[in-house]
N, C-alpha and C positions, 0 to 999 in steps of 0.2 A: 350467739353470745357476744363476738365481737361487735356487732352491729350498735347490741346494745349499750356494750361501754360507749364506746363511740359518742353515743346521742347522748347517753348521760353526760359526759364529759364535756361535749360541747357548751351544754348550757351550764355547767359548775364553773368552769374555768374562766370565764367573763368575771362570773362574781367575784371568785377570788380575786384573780386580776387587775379590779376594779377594790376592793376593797385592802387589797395588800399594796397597791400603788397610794392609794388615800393614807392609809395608815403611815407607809414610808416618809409621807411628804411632813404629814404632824410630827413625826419622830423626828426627824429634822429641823423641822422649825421651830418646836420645845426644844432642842438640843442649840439654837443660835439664842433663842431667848435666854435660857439661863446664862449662855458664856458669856452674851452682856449685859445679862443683871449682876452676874456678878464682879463687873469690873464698874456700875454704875455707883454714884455717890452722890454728895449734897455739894452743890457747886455754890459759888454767889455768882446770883443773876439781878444786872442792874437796867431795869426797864426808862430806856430816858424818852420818857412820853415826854416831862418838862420843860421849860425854860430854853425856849427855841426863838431864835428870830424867824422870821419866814420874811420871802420877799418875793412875792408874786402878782405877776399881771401888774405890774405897777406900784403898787402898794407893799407896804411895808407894818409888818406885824411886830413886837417885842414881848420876848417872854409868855411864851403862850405853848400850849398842850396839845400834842397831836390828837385829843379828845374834842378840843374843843370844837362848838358847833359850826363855826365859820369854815370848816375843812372839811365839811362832811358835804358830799355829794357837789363837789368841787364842778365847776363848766369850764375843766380842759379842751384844750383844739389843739392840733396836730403843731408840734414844734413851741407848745408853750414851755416854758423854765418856770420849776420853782425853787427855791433856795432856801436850804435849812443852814439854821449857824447855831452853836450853843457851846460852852464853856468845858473844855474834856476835865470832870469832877464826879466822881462817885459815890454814891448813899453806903455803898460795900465796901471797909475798908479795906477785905478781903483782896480788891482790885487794882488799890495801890502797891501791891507787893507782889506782882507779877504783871506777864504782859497779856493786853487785853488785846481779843477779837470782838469786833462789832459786827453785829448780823443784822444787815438792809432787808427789806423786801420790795420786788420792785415789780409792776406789771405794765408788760408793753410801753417801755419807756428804757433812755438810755440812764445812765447813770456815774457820776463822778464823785469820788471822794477825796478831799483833801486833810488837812492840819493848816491852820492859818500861825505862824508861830506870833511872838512877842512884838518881833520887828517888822510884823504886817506882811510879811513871806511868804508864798499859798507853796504847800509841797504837797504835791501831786500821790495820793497814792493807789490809787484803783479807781480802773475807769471800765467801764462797760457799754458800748453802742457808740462811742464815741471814736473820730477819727479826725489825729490833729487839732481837737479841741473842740471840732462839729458833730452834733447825732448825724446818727444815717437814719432821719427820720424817714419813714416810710416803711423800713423792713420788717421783717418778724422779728422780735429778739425774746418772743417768749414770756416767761412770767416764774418767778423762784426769789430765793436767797443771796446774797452774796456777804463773804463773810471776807471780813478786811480787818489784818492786823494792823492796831494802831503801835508809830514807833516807842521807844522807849522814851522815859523823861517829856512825857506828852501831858502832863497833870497840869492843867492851868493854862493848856493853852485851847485854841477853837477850831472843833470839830463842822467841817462845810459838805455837805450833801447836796448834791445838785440833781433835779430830775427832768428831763426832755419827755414829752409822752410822742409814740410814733404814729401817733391816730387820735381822732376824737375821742371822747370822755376812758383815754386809754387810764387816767389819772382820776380815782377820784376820792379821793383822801391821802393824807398825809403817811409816807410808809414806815412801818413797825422797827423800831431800832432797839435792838438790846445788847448788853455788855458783858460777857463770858470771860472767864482764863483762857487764856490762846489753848492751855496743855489741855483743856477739857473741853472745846469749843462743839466738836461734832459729839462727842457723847452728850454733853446737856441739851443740842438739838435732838438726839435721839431718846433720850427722856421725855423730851415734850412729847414726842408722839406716841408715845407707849404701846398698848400694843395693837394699836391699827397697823403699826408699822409690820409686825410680824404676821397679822393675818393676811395681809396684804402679799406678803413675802410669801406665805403660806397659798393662796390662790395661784400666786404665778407660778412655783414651783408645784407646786400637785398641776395646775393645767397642763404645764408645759411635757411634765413627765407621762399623764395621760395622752397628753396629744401623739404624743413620738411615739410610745409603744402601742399605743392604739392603732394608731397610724398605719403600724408596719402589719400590725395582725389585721387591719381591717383589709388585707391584700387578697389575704388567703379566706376570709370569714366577715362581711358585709355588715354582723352582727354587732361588730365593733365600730361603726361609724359613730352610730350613736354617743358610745364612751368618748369618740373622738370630738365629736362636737361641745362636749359636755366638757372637757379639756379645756377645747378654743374660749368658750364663753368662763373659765375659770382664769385662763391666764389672759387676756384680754381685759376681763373685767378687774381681778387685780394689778393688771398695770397702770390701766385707768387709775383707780384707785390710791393705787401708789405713787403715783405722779401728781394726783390733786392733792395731795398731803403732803407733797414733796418729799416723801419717803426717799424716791429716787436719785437725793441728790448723795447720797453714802454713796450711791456708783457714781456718780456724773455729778463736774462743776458744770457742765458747758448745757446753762440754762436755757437759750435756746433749741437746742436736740431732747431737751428733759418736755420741754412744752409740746414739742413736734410731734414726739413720740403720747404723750397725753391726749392729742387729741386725738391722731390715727387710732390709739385703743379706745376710745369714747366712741368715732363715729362706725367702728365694725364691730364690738361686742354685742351690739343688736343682731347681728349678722348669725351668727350660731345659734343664739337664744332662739330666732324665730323658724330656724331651718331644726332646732330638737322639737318645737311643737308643728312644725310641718310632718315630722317622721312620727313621734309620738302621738300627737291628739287622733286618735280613729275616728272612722264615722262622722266628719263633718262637711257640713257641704261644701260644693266646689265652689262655690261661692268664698267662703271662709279660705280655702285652697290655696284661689287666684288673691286674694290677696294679701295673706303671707311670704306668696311665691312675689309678690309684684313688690310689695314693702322691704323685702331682704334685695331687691334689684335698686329700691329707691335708694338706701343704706349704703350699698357696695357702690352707688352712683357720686354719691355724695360725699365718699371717701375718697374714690377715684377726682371728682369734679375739686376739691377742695388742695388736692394734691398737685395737680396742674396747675391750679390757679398759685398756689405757690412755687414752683419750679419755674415757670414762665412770667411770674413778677405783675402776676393783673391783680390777683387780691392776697390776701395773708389767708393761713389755713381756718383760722378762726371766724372767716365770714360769712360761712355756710350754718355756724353754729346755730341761729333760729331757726333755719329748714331744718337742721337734726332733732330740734326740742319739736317743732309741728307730727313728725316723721313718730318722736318715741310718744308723743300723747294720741293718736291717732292707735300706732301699737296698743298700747295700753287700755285704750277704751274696748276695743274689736278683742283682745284676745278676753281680759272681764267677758265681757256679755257672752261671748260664745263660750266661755267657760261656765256659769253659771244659769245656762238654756240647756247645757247639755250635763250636766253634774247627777244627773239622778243616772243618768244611762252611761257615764265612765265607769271604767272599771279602778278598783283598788289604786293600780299604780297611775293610771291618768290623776285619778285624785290628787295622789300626792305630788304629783309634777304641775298641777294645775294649783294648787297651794302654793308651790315655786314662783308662779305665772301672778299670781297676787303680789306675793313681796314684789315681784319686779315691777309690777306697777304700780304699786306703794313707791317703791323706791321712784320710779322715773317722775311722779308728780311731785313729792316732796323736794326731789334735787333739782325738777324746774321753780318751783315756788323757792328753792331756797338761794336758788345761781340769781333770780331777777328781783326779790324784795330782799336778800340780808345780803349774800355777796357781795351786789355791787356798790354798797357802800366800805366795803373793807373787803381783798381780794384776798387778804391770808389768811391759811386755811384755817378754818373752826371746828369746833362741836363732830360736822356731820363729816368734812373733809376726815378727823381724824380720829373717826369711832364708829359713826352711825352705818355711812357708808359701807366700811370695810365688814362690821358685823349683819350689814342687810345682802351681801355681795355670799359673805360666806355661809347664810340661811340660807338664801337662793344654790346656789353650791349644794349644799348638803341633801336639798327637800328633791333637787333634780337625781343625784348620786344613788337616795333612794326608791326615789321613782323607776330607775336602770335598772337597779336591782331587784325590785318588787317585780318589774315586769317583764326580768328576766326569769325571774320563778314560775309568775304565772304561767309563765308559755311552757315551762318543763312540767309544771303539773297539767296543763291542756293537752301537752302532747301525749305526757305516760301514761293518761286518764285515755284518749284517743287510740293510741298504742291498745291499752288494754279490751276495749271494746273492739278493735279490731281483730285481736287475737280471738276474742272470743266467736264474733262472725265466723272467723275461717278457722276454729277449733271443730274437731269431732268428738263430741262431749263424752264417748263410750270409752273411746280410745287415746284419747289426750290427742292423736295423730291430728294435722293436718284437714280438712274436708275436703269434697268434691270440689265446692264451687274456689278456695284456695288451689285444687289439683288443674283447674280449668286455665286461669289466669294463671300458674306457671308454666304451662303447654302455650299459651300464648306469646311468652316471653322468650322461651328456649331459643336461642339462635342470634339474638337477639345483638351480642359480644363479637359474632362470625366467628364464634370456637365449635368443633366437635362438639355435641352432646350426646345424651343417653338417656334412656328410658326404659324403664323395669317394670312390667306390670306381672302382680301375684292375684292368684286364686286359692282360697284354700279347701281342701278338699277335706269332705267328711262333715262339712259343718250341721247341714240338715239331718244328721243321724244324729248328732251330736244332742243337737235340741231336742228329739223325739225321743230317745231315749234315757238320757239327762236332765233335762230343761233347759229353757232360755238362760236359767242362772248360768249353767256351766257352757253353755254355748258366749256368753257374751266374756266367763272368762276366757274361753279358747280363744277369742278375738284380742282379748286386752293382752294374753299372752304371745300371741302369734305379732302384736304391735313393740312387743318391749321386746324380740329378739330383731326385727328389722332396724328397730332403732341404733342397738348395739353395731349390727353389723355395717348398716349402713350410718354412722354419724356422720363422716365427710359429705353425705349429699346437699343436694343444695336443698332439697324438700323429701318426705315423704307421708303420702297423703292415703288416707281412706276412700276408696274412690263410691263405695258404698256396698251395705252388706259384708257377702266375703272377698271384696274386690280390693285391692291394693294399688299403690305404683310409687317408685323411686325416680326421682329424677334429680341427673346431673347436668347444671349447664357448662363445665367441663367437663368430659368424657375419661374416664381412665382407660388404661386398656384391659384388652380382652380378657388380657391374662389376670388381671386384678379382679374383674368383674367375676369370674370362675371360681376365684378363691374366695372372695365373700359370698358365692352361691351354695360355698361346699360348707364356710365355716357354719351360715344358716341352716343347713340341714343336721350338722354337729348338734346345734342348738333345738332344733326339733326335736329330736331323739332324746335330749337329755331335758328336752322339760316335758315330753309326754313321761319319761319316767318316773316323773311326780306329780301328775295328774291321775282323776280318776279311772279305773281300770276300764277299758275298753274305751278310754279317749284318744282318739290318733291326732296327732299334731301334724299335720302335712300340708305343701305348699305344693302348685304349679306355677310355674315359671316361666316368659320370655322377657327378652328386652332386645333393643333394637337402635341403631348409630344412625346419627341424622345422615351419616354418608351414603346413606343404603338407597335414596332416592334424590335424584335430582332436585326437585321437587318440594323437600322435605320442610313441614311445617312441624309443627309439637302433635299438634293432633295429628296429621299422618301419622307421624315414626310412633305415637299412641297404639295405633290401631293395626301397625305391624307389629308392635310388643304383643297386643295384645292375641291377635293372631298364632300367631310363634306361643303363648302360654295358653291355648286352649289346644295347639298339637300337641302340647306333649303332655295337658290332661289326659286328652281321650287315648292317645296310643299309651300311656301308662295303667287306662282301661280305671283310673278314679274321677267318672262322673259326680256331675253336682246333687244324683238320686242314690248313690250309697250310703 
């Protein structure tokens, strides 16, 4: 009975575990969402796309629109300058009566902000990649926001943006400038992102919570790696996520560690994904095998190789980026076709993790077509950065979640379906007991621990009058009867079996002792007595009996110590003078 909780247990407490950790994390991130919608409001936000000088490469612009088409897909080189200038005046009057933050965007490039005042004055007030007035062109500085409060009594004078790019076409438009209340600056950023933001926040915290409790129980139970992985590729992928939307700058200004960390979760979120359809997909060739196992080796390579090349100053993290996009459309093709060759022969839950297996290659092409045709014309974040992404990340999430779960079922209905046919095998259909070929294979096992055992074998006597005079009816109850008082008496055994006919045996693979074994010999004969008394008249209930200690032979196998029980209950048959022909 214990065994059998056990095994049920086993496979419930994943589920729940998996589904009470998922639920906790939504509770929580419904619970951050409300607390800032309800402190969110209607701000004035002033977009000054307009009335810019620009002065670049030479040449000189007046009054013109970061729209316009002369700025779009610009032919930056490493260490060019461009210079924006324009008139500090607001369309919001709302802006004149308090103080204003201006929020830059700025990609792989340093960046300077001033106030030019009246009397031609440049005042300095935010500088980013610059040292002593020079870029440190060459390094990584990353890709984000920066938000710069302008001083007060600044209405009518000129606002100067200066941009350095640290690499080739690191620049290639003119960067997004808009004008906020300083007291509401990060909440009307966090309005714009709505709620990618939170789903986002919602992935890293379910991953990261699954990964650690998983983690610790995958120690004890193997079962759990899976949920573990299913974790990594939730909070990996969310922070990706969250970092190309710049979600992550509510924790972090320091926009190069915000970019760092965006790429290292871009190029290993692959990394789990393809090691849960290594452990997940069944039944594919080794072919399909070697190269998931070889594409999760590529992945971790290019994590590691990208990582070096920035610590040791030979490239920036970012320049492995097209080996990653060849790496995820290569993925993408290989796991499609083997998903869809082998779709009629998965089972339920592969289905639905291989539906997961879709979106994710949906997603990996649509974010390559959309990083090299819209991106790179405007680097801050859009559409897909702060929505599409985040809700294709948490489909994929979800369809894998129930995939764990569906095919944690499965196997608890495979097994108890298994189980039950097994039982049956080794059932004695007359007797509910145990059978032979069950009594054989535990005589095999006996010993097995290097404990003491024991062995009981019974005969019972009278059975052949029994039928002749009776019939088989009342002879197969004398057996079903003579089974339900063994059973009482002996519960604690480890088995006891029908060995065939009127043949019994009790076997312990701990041994009690002598004196135990005596007294469930005697309570059995109690029990004889008092059910032949309700049986029909001239039915006798009676048993012979031996049993026999593995220490009784040097030697001692189960079938031995068998065949000296057995022994031992045919002497004190026949000296009791009740043959098997009375």
């Amino acid at each position: 009975m214990n065994n059998k909780t056990i095994t049920i247990g086993n496979k419930w407490y994943k589920i729940i575990w998996a589904v009470v950790l998922f639920a906790f994390s939504i509770a929580l991130v419904i619970s951050l969402f409300a607390f800032f919608s309800s402190k969110s409001g209607e701000f004035p936000v002033d977009d000054l796309s307009d009335g810019w000088d620009i002065s670049f490469q030479g040449k000189q612009y007046h009054d013109v629109s970061r729209y316009d088409k002369r700025f779009t897909d610009l032919d930056f080189k490493r260490n060019d300058v461009i210079t924006m200038e324009r008139r500090i005046d607001f369309s919001s009057s709302a802006l004149d009566d308090d103080r204003v933050t201006i929020r830059v965007y700025s990609r792989l490039s340093s960046i300077r902000v001033s106030v030019i005042g009246l009397d031609g004055r440049d005042r300095l007030l935010y500088f980013y990649g610059y040292d002593k007035g020079y870029s440190k062109t060459g390094s990584f500085l990353g890709s984000g926001y920066h938000f710069i409060q302008l001083p007060q009594n600044c209405y009518g004078k000129t606002l100067k943006i200066m941009e350095m790019a640290t690499q080739d076409d690191a620049i290639q438009s003119l960067p997004e400038v808009l004008a906020t209340p300083s007291s509401h600056a990060m909440e009307q950023f966090a309005r714009d992102r709505g709620p990618g933001t939170f789903i986002t926040v919602f992935l890293v915290m379910a991953g990261a919570i699954l990964t650690i409790i998983s983690l610790s129980m995958a120690i004890v139970d193997r079962g759990f790696l899976d949920l573990c992985l299913l974790g990594l590729f939730s909070m990996f992928g969310g922070l990706w996520s969250m970092c190309a939307l710049k979600a992550i700058e509510f924790l972090s200004q320091d926009i190069k560690m915000d970019s760092m960390i965006e790429y290292f979760s871009l190029y290993i979120f692959a990394v789990p994904l393809l090691a849960l359809a290594f452990r997940f997909l069944k039944k594919i060739s080794y072919a399909v095998k070697v190269f998931i196992f070889a594409s999760m080796i590529a992945n971790a390579a290019v994590l590691v190789a990208a990582i070096i090349s920035q610590k040791t100053g030979l490239a920036n993290i970012d320049f492995l980026l097209p080996v990653f996009h060849v790496l995820l459309s290569l993925d993408a093709v290989v796991m499609v076709t083997v998903s869809i060759l082998r779709w009629k022969k998965a089972s339920l839950s592969e289905k639905i993790f291989e539906m997961g297996i879709y979106g994710a290659a949906i997603l990996g092409v649509v974010y390559i077509l959309y990083y090299y045709l819209i991106k790179r014309h405007d680097y801050a974040p859009g559409i897909f950065d702060n929505m599409i992404m985040p809700l294709a990340l948490l489909s994929m999430t979800i369809f894998f979640l129930i995939a764990y779960i569906v095919g944690i079922y499965m196997k608890r209905i495979d097994k108890t379906q298994r189980k039950r046919l097994q039982n049956l095998a080794y059932k004695d259909d007359l007797t509910g007991l145990l059978n032979r070929t069950k009594g054989e294979q535990m005589l095999s096992q006996l010993g097995a621990n290097g404990q003491r055992y024991l062995v009981i074998n019974f005969d019972l006597n009278f059975l052949k009058r029994t039928n002749d005079r009776f019939g088989h009816a009342t002879g197969d109850q004398y057996l079903k009867s003579f089974a339900g008082i063994l059973t009482e008496v002996f519960s604690d055994a480890t088995g006891i079996c029908r060995m065939g006919g009127d043949e019994f045996m009790v076997a312990y693979q701990k041994a009690p002792d002598e004196k135990t074994v005596q007294e469930k010999l005697s309570q059995m004969k109690k029990l004889e007595s008092k059910e032949e008394g309700s049986s029909p008249d001239g039915v006798i209930i009676d048993a012979a009996y031996g049993y026999a200690y593995s220490d009784e032979n040097e030697k001692a196998t189960g079938e031995l110590i068998y065949s000296i029980a057995d022994r031992k209950m045919y002497e004190m048959k026949f000296e009791s003078k009740k043959g098997r022909s009375l």
